[in-house]
C-alpha positions as CSV (number, residue, x, y, z in Angstrom):
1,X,0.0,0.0,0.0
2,X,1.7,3.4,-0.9
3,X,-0.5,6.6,1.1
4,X,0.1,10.0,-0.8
5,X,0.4,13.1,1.6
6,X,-0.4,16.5,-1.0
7,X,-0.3,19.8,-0.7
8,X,-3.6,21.1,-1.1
9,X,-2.4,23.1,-4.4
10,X,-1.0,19.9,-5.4
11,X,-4.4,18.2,-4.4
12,X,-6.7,20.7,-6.3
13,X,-5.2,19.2,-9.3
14,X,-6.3,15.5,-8.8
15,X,-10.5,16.9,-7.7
16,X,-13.0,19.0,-8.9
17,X,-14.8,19.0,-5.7
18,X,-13.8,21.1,-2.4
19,X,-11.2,19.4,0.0
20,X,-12.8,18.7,3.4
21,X,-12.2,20.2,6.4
22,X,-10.5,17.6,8.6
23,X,-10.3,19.0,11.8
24,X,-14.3,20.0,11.4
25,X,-15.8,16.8,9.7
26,X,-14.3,12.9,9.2
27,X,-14.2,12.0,6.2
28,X,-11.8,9.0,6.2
29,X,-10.8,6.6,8.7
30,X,-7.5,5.4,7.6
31,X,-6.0,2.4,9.9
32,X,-2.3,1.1,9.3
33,X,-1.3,-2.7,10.6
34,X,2.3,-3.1,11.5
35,X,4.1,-6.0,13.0
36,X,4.4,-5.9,16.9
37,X,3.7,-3.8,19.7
38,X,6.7,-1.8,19.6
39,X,6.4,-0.6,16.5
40,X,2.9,1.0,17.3
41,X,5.0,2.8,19.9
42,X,8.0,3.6,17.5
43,X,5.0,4.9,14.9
44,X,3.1,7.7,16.9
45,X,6.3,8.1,18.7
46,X,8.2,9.4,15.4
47,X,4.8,11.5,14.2
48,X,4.6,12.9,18.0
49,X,7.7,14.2,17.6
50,X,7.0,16.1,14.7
51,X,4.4,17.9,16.3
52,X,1.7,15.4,15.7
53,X,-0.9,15.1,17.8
54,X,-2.2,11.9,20.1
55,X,-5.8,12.5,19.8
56,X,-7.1,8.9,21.3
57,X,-5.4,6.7,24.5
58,X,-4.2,3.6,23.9
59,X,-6.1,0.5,22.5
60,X,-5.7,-2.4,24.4
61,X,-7.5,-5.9,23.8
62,X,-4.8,-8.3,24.7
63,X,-5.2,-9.6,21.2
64,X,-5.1,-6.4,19.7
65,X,-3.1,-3.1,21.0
66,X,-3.4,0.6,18.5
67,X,-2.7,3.9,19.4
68,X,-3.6,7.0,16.7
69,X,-2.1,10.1,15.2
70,X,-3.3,13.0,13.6
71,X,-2.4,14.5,10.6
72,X,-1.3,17.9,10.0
73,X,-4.7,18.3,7.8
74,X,-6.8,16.7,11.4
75,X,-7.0,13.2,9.9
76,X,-6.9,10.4,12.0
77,X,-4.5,7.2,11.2
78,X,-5.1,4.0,13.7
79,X,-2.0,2.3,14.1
80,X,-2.7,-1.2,14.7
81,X,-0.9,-4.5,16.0
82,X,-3.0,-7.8,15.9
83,X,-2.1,-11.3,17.2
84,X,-4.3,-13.3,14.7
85,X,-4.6,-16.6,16.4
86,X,-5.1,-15.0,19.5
87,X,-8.1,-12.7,17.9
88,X,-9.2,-15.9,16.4
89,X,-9.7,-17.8,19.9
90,X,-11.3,-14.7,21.3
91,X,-13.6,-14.3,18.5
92,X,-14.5,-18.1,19.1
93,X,-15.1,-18.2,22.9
94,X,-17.7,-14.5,22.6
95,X,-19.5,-16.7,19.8
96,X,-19.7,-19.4,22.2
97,X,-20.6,-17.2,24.7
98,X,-23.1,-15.7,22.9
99,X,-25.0,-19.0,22.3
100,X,-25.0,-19.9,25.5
């Protein structure tokens, strides 16, 4: 996947419609999966420290850990770490559940 960050000038040229307002209205909801824990932390960690902000806590489902960043233009990006096979069994035991 390849994500292509425009100017707005440089935007204007690929839409005839208005760009949104970010930090007003969503309009996307753009979510990243990288390949541990750490490098959730190493991700908003870098965009933090140039002047990103944090706008959620921490996700943590045991199977599943994220954290989020927003963008200079107020979009938000999920950063995402799953442990499949642990999702999986989870998944399975709140379907069990859910028949019981």
């Amino acid at each position: 996947i390849h994500a292509m960050l425009l100017t707005h000038d440089k935007f204007r040229q690929f839409t005839p419609r208005k760009i949104a307002d970010a930090k007003a209205v969503t309009e996307v909801l753009i979510c990243i999966s990288v390949d541990s824990r750490q490098a959730v932390d190493q991700t908003v960690e870098r965009a933090r420290a140039g002047g990103i902000v944090d706008p959620s806590p921490k996700q943590e489902y045991g199977f599943m850990y994220g954290r989020s960043f927003e963008d200079p233009d107020g979009h938000i990006w999920e950063v995402i770490w799953m442990d499949d096979e642990a999702a999986k069994t989870a998944m399975a035991s709140g379907k069990e559940a859910a028949r019981a």
